[in-house]
C-alpha positions as CSV (number, residue, x, y, z in Angstrom):
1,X,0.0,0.0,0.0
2,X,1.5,3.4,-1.2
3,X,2.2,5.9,1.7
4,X,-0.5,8.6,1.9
5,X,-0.5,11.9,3.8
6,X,-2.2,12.1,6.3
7,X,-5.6,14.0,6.5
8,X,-5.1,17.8,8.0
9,X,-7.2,19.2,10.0
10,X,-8.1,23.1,11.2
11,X,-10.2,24.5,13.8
12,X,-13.4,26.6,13.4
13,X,-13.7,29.2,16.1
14,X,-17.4,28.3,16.1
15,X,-16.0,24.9,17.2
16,X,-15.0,26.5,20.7
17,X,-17.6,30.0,20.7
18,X,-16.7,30.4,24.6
19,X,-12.9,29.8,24.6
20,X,-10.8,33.1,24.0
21,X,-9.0,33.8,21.0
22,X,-5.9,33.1,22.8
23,X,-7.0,29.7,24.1
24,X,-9.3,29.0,20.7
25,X,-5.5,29.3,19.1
26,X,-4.0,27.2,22.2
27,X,-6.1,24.4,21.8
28,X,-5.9,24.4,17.6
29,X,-1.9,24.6,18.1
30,X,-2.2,21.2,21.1
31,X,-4.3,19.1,18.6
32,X,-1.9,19.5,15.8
33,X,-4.1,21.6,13.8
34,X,-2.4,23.7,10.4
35,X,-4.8,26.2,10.9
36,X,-7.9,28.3,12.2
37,X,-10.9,30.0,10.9
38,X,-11.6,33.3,13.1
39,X,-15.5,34.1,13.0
40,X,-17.2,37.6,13.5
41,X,-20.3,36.0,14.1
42,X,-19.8,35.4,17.5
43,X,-22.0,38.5,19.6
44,X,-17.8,40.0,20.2
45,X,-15.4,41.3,18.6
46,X,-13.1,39.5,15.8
47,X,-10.0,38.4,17.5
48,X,-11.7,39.4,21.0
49,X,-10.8,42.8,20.1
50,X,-7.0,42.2,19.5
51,X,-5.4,43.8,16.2
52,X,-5.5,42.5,13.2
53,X,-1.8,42.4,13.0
54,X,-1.4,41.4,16.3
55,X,-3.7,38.4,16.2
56,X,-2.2,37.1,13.3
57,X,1.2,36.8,14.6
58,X,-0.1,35.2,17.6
59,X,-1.7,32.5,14.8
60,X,2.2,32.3,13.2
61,X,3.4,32.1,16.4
62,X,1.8,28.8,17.4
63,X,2.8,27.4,14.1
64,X,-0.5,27.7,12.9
65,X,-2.0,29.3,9.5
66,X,-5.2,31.7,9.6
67,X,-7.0,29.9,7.0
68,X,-9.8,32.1,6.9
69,X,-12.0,34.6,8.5
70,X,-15.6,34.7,8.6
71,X,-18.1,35.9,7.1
72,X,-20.0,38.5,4.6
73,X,-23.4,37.7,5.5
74,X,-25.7,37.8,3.6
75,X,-22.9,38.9,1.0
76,X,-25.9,38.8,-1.8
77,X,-28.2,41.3,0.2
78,X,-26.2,43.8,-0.5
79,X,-26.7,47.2,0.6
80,X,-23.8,49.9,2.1
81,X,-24.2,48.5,5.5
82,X,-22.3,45.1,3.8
83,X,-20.5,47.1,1.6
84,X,-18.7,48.5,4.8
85,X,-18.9,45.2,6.8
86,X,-17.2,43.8,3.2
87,X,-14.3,46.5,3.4
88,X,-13.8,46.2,7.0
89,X,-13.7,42.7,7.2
90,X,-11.4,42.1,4.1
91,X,-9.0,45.0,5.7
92,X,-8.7,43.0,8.8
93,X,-8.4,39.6,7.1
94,X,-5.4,41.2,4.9
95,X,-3.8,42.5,7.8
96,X,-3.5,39.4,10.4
97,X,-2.9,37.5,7.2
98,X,-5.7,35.1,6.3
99,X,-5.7,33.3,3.2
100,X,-9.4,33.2,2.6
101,X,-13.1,35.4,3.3
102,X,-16.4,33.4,3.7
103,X,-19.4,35.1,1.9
104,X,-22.5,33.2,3.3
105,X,-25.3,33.7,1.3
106,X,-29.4,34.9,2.9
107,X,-30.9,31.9,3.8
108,X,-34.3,33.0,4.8
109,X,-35.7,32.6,1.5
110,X,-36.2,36.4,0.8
111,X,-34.5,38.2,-2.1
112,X,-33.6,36.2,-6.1
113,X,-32.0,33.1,-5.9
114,X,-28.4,33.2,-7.4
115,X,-30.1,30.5,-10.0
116,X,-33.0,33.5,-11.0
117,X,-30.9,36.4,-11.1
118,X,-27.3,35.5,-11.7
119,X,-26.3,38.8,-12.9
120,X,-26.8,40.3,-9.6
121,X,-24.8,38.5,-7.9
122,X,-22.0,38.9,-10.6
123,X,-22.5,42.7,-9.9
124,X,-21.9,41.9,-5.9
125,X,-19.4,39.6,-6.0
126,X,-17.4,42.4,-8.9
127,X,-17.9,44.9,-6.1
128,X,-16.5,43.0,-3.5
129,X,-13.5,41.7,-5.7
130,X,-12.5,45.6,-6.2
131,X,-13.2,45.9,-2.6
132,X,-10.5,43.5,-2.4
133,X,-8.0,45.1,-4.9
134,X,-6.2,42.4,-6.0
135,X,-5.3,41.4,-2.4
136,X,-3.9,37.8,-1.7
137,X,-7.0,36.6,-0.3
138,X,-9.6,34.3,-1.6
139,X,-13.0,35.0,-1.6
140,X,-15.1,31.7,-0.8
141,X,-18.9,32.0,-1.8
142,X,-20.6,29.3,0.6
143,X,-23.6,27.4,-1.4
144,X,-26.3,26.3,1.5
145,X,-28.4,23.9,0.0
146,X,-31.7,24.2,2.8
147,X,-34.8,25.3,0.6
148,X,-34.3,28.9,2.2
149,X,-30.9,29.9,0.7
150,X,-30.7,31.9,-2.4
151,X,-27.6,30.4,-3.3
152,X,-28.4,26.2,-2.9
153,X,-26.3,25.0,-5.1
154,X,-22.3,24.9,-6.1
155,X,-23.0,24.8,-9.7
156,X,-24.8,28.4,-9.5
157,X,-22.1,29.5,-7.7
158,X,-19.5,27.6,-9.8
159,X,-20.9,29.5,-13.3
160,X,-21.3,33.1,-11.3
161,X,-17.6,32.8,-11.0
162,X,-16.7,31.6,-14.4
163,X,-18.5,34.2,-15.6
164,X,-16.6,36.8,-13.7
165,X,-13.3,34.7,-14.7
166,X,-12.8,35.2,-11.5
167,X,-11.6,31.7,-10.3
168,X,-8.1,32.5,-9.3
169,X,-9.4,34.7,-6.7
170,X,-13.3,33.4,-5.9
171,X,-13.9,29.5,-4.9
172,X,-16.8,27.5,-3.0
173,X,-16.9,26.5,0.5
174,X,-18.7,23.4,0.8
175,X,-20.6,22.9,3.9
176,X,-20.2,19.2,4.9
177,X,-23.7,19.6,6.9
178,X,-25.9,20.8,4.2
179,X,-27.0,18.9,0.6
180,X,-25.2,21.2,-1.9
181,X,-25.7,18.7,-4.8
């Protein structure tokens, strides 16, 4: 049997939402994780209220990677109140150094799916890749496939961002708990 790598694994902050940042990174550093996703969506502040530049050395620090930072939500409802939450966010994510930015799409069921009305959410997803400006990160559109979400499936997604040619800076987070066939 060939030798295979092993399977890596990192740490969602939602995975630990009462632990500190400090001992959210403690813990993904003692079970030999590569890497953590910090979340905004956690009623605090992102990093507990540490720097951006700050929090990402203390990721490097524990041999770690900041994989990614979430999230843009809903990224397709957009309106200036994302716009700034877009900007803000992908400032912060630049500066403590995270490879990647989650844009969750509405999942209530109100507004055009991506499927009816895929020019819109070119339009968003071009504003938020200037918002960007060429930056090193990776913008990761998250499909939810529950009836609700306007974005269900990774195909709708996967031909927004062809259309954009856009696929060296946008991907798709697949969510292991949903049906995103």
């Amino acid at each position: 049997m060939p030798d295979s790598e092993p399977i890596r694994f990192a740490l969602n902050q939602k995975a630990l939402p009462q632990a500190t940042f400090l001992e959210f990174l403690d813990i993904a550093a003692d079970l030999g994780c590569v890497g953590v996703e910090a979340r905004n969506d956690l009623a605090r502040p992102l990093f507990d209220g540490i720097s951006p530049l700050e929090a990402g050395k203390l990721v490097r620090e524990r041999g770690l990677r900041l994989i990614g930072v979430s999230e843009v939500f809903p990224f397709d409802d957009w309106t200036e109140d994302r716009r700034y939450l877009a900007k803000t966010l992908l400032r912060c994510a630049s500066e403590a150094g995270a490879e990647t930015v989650s844009l969750i799409p509405r999942v209530d069921g109100q507004g055009p799916s991506m499927f009816g009305s895929p020019v819109r959410h070119q339009d968003i997803l071009s504003e938020i890749l200037e918002i960007a400006d060429g930056g090193d990160i990776t913008l990761l559109v998250e499909p939810i496939g529950f009836p609700g979400s306007l974005i269900r499936f990774q195909g709708e997604a996967a031909e927004c961002i062809s259309k954009l040619c856009a696929s060296d800076r946008v991907g798709i987070l697949h969510d292991c708990q949903t049906d995103c066939s």
